[in-house]
One Martini backbone bead per residue (centre of mass of N, CA, C, O) as a GRO file, in nm:
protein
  449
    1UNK     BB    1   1.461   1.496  -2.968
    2UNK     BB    2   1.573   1.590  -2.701
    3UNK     BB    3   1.808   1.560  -2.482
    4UNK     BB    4   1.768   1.444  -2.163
    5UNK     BB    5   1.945   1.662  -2.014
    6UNK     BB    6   1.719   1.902  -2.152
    7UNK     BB    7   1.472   1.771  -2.053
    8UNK     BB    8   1.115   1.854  -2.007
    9UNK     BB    9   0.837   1.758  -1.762
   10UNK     BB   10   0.532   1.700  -1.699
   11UNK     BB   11   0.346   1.641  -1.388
   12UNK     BB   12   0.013   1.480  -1.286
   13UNK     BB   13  -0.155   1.452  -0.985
   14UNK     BB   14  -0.332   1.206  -0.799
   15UNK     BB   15  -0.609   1.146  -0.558
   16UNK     BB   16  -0.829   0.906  -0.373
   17UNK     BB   17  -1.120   0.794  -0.148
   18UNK     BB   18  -1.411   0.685  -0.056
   19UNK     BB   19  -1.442   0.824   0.270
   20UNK     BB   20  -1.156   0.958   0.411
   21UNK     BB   21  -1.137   0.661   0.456
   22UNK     BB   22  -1.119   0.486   0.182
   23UNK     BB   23  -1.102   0.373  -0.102
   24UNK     BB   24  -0.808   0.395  -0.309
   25UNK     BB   25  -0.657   0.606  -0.541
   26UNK     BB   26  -0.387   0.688  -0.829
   27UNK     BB   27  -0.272   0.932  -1.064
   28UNK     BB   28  -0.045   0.974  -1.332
   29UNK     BB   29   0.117   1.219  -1.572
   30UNK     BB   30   0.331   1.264  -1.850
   31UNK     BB   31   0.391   1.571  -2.041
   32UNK     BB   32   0.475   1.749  -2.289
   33UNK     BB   33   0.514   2.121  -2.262
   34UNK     BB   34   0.430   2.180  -2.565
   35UNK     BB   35   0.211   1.976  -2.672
   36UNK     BB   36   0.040   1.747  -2.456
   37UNK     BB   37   0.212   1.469  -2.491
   38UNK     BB   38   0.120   1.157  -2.363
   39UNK     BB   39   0.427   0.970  -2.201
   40UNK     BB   40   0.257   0.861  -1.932
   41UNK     BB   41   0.121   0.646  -1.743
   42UNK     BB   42  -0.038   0.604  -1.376
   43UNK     BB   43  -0.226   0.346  -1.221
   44UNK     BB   44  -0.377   0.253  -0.816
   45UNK     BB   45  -0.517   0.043  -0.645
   46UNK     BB   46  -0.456   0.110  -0.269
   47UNK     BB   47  -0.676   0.070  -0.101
   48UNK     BB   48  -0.747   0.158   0.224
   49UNK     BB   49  -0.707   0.536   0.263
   50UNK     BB   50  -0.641   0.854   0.210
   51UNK     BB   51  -0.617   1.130   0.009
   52UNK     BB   52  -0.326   1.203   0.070
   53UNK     BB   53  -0.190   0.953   0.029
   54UNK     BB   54  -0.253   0.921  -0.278
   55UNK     BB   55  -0.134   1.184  -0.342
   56UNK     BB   56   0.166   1.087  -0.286
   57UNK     BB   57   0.135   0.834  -0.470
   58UNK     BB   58   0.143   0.974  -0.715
   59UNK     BB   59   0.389   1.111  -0.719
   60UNK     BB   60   0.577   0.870  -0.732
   61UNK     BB   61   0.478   0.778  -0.961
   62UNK     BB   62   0.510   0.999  -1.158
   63UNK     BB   63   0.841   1.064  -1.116
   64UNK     BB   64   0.896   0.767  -1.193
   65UNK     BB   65   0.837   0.784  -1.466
   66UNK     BB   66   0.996   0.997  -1.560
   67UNK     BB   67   1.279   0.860  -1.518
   68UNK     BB   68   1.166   0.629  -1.674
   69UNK     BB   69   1.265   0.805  -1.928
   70UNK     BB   70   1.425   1.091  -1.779
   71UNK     BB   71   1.706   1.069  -1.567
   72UNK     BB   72   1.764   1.415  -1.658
   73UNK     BB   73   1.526   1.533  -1.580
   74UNK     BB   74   1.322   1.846  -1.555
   75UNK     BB   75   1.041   1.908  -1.339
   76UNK     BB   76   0.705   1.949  -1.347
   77UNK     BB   77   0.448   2.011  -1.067
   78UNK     BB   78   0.124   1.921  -1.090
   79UNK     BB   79  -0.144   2.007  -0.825
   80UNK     BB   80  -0.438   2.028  -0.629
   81UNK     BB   81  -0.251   1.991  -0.358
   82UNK     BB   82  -0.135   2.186  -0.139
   83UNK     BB   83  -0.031   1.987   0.108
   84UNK     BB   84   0.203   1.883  -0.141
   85UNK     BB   85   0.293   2.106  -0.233
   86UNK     BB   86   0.400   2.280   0.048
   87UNK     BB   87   0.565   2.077   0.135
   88UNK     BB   88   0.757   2.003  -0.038
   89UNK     BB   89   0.856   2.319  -0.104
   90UNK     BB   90   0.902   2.370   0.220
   91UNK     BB   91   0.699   2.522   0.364
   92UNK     BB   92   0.560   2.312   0.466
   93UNK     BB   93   0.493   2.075   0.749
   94UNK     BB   94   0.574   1.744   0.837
   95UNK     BB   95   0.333   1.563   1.033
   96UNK     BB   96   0.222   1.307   0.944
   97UNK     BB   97   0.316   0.965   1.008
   98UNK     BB   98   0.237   0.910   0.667
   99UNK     BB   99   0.378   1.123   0.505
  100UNK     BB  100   0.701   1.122   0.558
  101UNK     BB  101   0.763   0.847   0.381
  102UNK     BB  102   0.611   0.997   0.111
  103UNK     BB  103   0.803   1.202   0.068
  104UNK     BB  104   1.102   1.069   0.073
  105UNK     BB  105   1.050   0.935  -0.149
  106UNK     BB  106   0.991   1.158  -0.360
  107UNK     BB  107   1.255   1.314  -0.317
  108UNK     BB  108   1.454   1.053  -0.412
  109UNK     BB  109   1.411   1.060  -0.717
  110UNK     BB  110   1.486   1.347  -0.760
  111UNK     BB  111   1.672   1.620  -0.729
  112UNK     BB  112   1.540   1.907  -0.601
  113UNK     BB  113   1.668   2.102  -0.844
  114UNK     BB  114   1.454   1.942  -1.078
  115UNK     BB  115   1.219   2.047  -0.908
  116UNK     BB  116   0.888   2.170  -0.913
  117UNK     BB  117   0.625   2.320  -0.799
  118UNK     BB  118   0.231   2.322  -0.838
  119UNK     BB  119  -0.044   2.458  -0.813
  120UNK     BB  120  -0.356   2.365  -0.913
  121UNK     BB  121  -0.684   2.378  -1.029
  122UNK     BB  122  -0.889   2.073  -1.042
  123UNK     BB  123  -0.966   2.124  -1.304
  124UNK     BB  124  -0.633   2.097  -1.445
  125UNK     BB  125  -0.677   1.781  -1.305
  126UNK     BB  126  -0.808   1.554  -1.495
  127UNK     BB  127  -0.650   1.356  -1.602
  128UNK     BB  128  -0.550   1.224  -1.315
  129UNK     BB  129  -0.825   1.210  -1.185
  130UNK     BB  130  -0.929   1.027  -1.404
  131UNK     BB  131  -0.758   0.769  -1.338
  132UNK     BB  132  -0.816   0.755  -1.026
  133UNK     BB  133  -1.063   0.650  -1.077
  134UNK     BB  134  -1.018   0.403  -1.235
  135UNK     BB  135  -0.875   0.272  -1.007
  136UNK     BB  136  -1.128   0.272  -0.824
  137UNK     BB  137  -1.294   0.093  -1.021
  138UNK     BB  138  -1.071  -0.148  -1.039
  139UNK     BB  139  -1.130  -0.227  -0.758
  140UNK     BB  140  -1.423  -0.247  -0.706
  141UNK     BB  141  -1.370  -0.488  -0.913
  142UNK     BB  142  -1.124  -0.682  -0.857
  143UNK     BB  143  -0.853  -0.506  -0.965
  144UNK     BB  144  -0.614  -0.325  -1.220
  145UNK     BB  145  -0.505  -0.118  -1.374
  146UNK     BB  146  -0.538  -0.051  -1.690
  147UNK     BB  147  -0.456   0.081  -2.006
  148UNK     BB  148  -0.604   0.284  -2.196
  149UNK     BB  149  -0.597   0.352  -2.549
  150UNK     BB  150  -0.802   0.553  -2.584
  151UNK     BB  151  -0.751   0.725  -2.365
  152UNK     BB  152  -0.463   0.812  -2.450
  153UNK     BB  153  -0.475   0.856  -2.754
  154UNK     BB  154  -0.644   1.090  -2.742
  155UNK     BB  155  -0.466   1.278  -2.628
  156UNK     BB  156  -0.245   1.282  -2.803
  157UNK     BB  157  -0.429   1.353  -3.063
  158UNK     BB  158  -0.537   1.668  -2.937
  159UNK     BB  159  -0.274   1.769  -2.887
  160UNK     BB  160  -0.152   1.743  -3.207
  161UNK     BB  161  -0.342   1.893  -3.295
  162UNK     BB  162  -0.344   2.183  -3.161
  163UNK     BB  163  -0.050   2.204  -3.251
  164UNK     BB  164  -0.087   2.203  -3.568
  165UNK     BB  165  -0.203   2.533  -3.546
  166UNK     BB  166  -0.176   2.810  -3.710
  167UNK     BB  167  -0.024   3.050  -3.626
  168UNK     BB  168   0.021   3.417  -3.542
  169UNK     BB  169   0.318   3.398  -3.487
  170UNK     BB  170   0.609   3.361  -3.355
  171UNK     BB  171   0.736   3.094  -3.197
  172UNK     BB  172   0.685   3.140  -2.851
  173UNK     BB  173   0.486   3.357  -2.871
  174UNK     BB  174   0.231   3.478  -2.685
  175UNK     BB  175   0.024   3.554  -2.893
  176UNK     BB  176   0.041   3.277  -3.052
  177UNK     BB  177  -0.042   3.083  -2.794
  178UNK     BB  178  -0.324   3.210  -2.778
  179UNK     BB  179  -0.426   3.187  -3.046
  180UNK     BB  180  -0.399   2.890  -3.099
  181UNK     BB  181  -0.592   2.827  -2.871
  182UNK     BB  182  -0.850   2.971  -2.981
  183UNK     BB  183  -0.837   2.805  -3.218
  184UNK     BB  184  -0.919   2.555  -3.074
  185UNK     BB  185  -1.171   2.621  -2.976
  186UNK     BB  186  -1.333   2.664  -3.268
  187UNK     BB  187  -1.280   2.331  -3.308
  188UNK     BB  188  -1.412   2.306  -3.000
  189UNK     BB  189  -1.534   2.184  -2.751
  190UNK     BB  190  -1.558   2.407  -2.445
  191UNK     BB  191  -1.527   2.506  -2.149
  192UNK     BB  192  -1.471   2.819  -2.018
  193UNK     BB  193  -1.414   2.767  -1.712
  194UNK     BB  194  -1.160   2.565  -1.803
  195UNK     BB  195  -0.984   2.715  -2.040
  196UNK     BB  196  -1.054   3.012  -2.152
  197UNK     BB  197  -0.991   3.183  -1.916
  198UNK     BB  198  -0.690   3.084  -1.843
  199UNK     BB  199  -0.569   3.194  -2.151
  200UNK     BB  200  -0.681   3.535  -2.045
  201UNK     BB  201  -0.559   3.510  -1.735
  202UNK     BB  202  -0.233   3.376  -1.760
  203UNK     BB  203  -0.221   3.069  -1.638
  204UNK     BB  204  -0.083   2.977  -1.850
  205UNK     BB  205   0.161   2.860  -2.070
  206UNK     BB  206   0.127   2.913  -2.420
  207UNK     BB  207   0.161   2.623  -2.462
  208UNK     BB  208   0.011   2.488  -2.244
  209UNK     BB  209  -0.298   2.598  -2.387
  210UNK     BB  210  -0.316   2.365  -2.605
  211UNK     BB  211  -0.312   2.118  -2.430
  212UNK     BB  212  -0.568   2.250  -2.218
  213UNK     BB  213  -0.798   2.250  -2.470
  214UNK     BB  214  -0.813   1.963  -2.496
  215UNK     BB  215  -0.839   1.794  -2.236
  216UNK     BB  216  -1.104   2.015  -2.199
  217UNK     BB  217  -1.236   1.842  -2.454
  218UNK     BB  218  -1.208   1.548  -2.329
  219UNK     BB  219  -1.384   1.585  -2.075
  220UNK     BB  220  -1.641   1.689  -2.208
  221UNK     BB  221  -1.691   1.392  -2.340
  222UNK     BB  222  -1.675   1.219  -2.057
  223UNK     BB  223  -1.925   1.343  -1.936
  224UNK     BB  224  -2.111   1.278  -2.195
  225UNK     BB  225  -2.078   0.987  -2.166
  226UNK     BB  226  -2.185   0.940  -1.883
  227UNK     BB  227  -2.432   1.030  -1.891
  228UNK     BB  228  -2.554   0.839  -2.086
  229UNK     BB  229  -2.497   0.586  -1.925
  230UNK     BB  230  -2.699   0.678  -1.693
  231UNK     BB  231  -2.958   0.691  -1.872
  232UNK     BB  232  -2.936   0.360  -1.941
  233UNK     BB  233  -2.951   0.254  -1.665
  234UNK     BB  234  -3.076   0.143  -1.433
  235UNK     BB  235  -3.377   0.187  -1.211
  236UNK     BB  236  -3.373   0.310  -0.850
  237UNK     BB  237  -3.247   0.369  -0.548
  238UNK     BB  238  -2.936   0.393  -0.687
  239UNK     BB  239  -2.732   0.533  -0.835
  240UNK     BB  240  -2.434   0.588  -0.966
  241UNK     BB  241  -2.106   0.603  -0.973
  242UNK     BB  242  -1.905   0.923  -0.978
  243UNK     BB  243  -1.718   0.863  -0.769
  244UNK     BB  244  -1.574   1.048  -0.583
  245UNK     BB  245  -1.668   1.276  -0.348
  246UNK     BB  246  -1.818   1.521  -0.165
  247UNK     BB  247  -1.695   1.602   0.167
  248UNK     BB  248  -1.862   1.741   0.488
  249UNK     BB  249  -1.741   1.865   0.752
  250UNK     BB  250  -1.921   1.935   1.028
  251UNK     BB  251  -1.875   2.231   1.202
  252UNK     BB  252  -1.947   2.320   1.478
  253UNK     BB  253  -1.911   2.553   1.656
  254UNK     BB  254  -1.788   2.709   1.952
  255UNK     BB  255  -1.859   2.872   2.213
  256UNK     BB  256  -2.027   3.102   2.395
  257UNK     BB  257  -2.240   3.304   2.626
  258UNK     BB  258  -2.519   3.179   2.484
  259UNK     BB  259  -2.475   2.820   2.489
  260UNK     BB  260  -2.554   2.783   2.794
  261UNK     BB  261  -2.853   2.955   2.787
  262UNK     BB  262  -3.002   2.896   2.548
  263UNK     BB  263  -2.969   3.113   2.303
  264UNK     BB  264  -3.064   3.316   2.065
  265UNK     BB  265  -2.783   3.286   1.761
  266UNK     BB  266  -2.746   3.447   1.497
  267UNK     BB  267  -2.719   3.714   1.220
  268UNK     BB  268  -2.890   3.945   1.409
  269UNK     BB  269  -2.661   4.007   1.634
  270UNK     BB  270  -2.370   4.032   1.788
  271UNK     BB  271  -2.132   3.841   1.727
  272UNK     BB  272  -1.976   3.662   1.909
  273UNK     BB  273  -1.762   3.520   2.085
  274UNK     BB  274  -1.575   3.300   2.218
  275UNK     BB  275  -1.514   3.193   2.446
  276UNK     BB  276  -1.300   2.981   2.692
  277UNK     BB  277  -1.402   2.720   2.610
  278UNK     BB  278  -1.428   2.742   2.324
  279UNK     BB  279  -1.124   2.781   2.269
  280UNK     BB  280  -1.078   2.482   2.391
  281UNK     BB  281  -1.232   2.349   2.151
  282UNK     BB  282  -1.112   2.420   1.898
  283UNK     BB  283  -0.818   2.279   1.977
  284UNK     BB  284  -0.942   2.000   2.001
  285UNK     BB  285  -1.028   1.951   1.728
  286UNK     BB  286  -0.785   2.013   1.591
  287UNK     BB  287  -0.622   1.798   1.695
  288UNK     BB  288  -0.827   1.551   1.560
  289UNK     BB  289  -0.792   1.654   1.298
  290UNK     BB  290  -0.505   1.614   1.232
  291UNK     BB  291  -0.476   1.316   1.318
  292UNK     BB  292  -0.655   1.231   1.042
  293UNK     BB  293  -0.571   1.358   0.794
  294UNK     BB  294  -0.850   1.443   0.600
  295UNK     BB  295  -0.820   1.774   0.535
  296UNK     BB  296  -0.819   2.014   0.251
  297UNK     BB  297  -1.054   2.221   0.321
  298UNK     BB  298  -1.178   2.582   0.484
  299UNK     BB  299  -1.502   2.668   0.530
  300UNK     BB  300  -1.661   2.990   0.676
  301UNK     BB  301  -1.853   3.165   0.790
  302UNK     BB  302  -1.884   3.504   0.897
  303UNK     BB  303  -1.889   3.451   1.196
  304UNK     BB  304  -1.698   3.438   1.487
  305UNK     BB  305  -1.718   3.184   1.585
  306UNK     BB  306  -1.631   3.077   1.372
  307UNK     BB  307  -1.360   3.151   1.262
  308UNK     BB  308  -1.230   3.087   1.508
  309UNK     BB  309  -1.241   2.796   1.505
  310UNK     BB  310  -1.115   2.779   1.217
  311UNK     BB  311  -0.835   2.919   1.292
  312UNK     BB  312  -0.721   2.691   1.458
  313UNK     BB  313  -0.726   2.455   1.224
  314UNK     BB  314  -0.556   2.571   1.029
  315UNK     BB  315  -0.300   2.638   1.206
  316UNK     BB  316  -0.263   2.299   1.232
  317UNK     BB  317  -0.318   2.258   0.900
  318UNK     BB  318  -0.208   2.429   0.722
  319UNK     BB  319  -0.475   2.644   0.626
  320UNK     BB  320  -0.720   2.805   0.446
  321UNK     BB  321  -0.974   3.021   0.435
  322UNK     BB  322  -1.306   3.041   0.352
  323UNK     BB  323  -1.589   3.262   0.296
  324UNK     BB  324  -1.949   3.156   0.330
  325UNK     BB  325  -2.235   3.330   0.353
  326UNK     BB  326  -2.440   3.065   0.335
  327UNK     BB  327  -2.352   2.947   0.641
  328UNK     BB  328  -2.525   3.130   0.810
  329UNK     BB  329  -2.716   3.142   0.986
  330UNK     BB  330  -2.970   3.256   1.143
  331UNK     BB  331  -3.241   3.501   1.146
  332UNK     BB  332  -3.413   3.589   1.450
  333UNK     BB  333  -3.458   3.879   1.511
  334UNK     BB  334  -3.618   3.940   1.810
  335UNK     BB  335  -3.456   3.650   1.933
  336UNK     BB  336  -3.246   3.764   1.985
  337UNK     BB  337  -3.103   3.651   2.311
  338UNK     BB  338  -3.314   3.474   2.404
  339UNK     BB  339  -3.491   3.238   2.518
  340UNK     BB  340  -3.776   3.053   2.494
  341UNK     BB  341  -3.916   3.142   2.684
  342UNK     BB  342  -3.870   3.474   2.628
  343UNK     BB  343  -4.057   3.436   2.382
  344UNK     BB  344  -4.319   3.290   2.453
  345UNK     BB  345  -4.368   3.574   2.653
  346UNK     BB  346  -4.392   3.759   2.410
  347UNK     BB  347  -4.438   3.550   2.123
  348UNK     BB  348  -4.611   3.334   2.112
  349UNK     BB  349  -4.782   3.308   1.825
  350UNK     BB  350  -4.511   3.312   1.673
  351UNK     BB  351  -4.383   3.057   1.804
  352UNK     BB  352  -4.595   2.856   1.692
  353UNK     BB  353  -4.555   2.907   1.374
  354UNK     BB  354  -4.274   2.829   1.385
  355UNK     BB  355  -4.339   2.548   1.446
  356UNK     BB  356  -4.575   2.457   1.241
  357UNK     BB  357  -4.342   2.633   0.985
  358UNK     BB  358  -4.137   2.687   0.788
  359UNK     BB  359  -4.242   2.967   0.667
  360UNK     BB  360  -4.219   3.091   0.931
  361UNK     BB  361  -4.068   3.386   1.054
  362UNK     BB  362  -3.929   3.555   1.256
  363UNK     BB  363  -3.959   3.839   1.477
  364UNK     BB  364  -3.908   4.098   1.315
  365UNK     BB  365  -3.758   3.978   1.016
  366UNK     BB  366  -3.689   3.672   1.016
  367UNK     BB  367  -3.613   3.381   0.929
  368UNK     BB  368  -3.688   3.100   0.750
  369UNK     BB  369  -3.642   2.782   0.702
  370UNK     BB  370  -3.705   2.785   0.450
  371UNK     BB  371  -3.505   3.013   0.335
  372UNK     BB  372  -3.261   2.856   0.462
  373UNK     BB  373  -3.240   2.598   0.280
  374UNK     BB  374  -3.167   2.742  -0.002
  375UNK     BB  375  -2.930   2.888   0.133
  376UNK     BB  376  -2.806   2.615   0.147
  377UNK     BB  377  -2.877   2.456  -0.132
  378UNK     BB  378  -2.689   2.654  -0.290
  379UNK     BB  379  -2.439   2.605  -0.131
  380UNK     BB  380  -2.394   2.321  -0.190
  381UNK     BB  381  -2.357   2.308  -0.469
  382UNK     BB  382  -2.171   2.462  -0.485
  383UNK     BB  383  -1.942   2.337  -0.359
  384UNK     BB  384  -1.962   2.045  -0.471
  385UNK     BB  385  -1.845   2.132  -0.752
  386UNK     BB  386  -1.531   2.269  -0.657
  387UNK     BB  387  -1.522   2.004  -0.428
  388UNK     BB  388  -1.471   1.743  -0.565
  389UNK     BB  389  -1.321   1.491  -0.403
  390UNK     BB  390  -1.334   1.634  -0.146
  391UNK     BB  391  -1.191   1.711   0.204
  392UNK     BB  392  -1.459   1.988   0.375
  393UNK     BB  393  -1.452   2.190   0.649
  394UNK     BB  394  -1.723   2.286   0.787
  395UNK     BB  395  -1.792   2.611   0.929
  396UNK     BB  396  -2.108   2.652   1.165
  397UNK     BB  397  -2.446   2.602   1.240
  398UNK     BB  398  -2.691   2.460   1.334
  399UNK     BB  399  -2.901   2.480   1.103
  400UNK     BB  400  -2.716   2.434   0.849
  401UNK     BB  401  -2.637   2.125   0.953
  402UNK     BB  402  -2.921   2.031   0.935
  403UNK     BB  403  -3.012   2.077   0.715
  404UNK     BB  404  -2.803   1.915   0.504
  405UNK     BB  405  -2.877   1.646   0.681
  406UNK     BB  406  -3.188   1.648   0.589
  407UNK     BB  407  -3.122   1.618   0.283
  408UNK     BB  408  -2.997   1.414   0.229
  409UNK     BB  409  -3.201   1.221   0.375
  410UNK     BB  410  -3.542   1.354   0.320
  411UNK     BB  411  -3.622   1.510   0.567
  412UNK     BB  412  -3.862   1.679   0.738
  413UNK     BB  413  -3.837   1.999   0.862
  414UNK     BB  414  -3.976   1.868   1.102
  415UNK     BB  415  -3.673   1.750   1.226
  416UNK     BB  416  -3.490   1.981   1.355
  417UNK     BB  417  -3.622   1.933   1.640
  418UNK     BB  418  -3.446   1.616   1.631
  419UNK     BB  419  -3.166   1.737   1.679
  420UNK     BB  420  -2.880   1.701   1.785
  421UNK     BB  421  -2.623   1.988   1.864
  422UNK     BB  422  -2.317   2.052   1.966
  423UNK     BB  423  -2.055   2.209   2.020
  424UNK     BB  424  -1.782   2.118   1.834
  425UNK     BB  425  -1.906   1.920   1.635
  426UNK     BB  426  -1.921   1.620   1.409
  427UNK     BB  427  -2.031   1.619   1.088
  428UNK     BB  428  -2.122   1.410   0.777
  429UNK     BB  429  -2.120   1.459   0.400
  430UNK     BB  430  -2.189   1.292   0.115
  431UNK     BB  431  -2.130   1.377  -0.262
  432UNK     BB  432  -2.253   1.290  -0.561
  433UNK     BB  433  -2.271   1.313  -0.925
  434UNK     BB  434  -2.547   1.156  -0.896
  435UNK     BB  435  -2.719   1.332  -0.632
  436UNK     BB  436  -2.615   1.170  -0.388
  437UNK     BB  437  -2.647   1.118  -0.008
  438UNK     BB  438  -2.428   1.039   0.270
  439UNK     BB  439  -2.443   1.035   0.605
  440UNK     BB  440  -2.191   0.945   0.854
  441UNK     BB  441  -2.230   1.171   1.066
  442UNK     BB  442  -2.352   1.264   1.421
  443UNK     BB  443  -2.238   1.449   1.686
  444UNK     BB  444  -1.946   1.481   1.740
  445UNK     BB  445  -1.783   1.449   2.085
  446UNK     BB  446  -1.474   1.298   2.152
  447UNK     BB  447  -1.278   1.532   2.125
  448UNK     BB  448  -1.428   1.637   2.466
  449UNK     BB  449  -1.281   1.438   2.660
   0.00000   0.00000   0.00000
């Protein structure tokens, strides 16, 4: 084993809330750069807290586990956490007075100049995922997270098969550690999108990817064991808990020159951008997005109006936008632009028909409710898929929302007819991997007082 002085080890932290603020734990290993041998674990329910919390506490104990293991070693930290990554890293600034203090732990632990830190995407952090979940499970049922010795012996198990896997060059030759994870793929399951892709795309360091090559394959046995227990669980009204959810906080846009004459505003019409009112509505949210400090990523619709309210919120959260074509508007046809009234007055007929059923769609060649719907739920899967157990802020606009908040509930398409949603509200809707979904909020105006 090298000594001390030389050794560097690699730090994989999560933290996870159930609420967000809600039920909250964090997990963090270290595992050695070459083998992908997990060297310590670390995992605790920590009571009800945020997401970010969660993550910050789980870096602290990562830290601390490296240190007391090797007290003079260089770490490389890793966590699919942007704003814990770019806090640390020192690119943005720390503003939430919960963050402060849990930063300046982390940086406490070793030495600045010894720590480098890397955001890497939620499938390569499954394994601290894996333990904050196990800390919020036993937190759930009123204990405290102990380690389990089968599933940290798997790690280390498929680590040390996989590194004994016969070469194809010389020893850290790049090409030989990619034939190397090649070849554990071949005699393991794994999933193509979670490790081989990333060893052809050349996301792993070539030692790291036969580490990444088990993990992914420890993964995919772990999910396959939870399917099977949910299959034999009793059946009733309400599924298996399957983890941390994803949470989608639904943000209508900010006002437009169209929101308050109460005209049709869809997909393919004139694409407003904000009013002067519209933009301080925009800066309101995102002041009190801010302020609750749990939105961890921002997807929004690709109208301007929607962009620009986005735009506001990312600002104030140092956070980048993803453009999602699936959360756009209805297209409301030849009623673009018009009121209620003077559709009424022109298209008397077909408003009646798209009263009457979701699959009427308005006049000339617009979207149906029923067409809607779908690439809601399209966009609905992909998104939870994507970003389970986080909580990310959907900018979007009426029908969406309702949509959304609609499938959730289970209520039929006239439900649509029946939700209030003004401009800049807020409503939330969590996902659950058990395929259950609970609304927590609707239409929630009270930052724009």
């Amino acid at each position: 084993m090298p000594s001390p002085s030389s050794r560097e080890v690699i730090v994989e932290a999560d933290g996870g809330s159930r609420g967000n603020p809600g039920p909250a734990g964090y997990g963090a290993v270290v595992l050695d750069p070459v083998t992908g041998e997990t060297l310590a674990e670390a995992a605790e329910y920590i009571g009800v807290a945020t997401n970010n919390v969660a993550e910050y506490k789980g870096l602290v104990a990562g830290l601390t586990a490296a240190r007391e293991l090797f007290p003079d070693a260089t770490v490389h930290v890793r966590m699919d956490s942007k704003l814990v990554v770019e806090q640390m890293s020192g690119r943005w600034k720390i503003k939430h007075p919960d963050m402060k203090p849990l930063a300046a732990e982390a940086g406490r632990v070793f030495p600045a100049g010894r720590v480098r830190y890397e955001w890497i995407p939620r499938e390569l952090n499954k394994h601290a995922d894996r333990l904050a979940n196990e800390a919020m499970d036993a937190g759930k049922q009123g204990r405290q997270w102990e380690p389990s010795g089968s599933t940290a012996a798997l790690d280390t198990a498929a680590a040390r098969s996989a590194a004994s896997l016969p070469p194809s060059g010389p020893p850290g030759d790049a090409a030989a550690g990619a034939a190397r994870a090649r070849a554990a793929l071949a005699t393991r399951t794994v999933e193509p999108s979670e490790a081989s892709d990333q060893v052809d795309d050349g996301l792993f360091a070539p030692d790291e990817a036969v580490a990444a090559q088990a993990r992914a394959s420890l993964a995919s046995a772990a999910r396959t064991e939870a399917t099977t227990q949910a299959e034999k669980a009793p059946q009733g009204w309400t599924g298996p808990d399957m983890g941390a959810p994803a949470t989608f906080v639904l943000l209508r846009h900010g006002e437009t020159a169209l929101t308050p004459e109460k005209r049709f505003s869809g997909s393919g019409g004139t694409d407003p951008e904000l009013s002067a009112a519209g933009l301080r509505q925009a800066e309101a949210v995102a002041e009190a997005l801010a302020a609750r400090g749990t939105i961890q990523e921002i997807v929004s619709s690709p109208l301007t109006r929607c962009r620009q309210t986005a735009a506001a919120v990312a600002a104030r959260l140092g956070l980048d936008v993803q453009v999602e074509r699936g959360l756009r508007e209805t297209d409301f046809g030849a009623w673009e632009g018009m009121t209620f009234g003077e559709v009424r007055e022109r298209y008397g007929d077909d408003l009646d028909a798209w009263l009457a059923s979701p699959k009427a769609a308005p006049t000339g060649g617009g979207e149906s409710f029923a067409a809607v719907a779908r690439r809601v739920a399209a966009t609905r899967d992909r998104l939870t898929a994507a970003h389970a157990g986080r909580t990310v802020l959907l900018v979007t606009h009426v029908t969406p929302i309702k949509t959304l908040v609609r499938l959730a509930l289970g209520a039929p398409p006239e439900s649509l007819f029946r939700m209030e949603l003004s401009a800049a509200s807020i409503s939330a809707v969590a996902y659950y991997a058990d395929g259950n979904a609970s609304v927590r909020l609707l239409n929630d105006t009270s930052h724009l007082r």
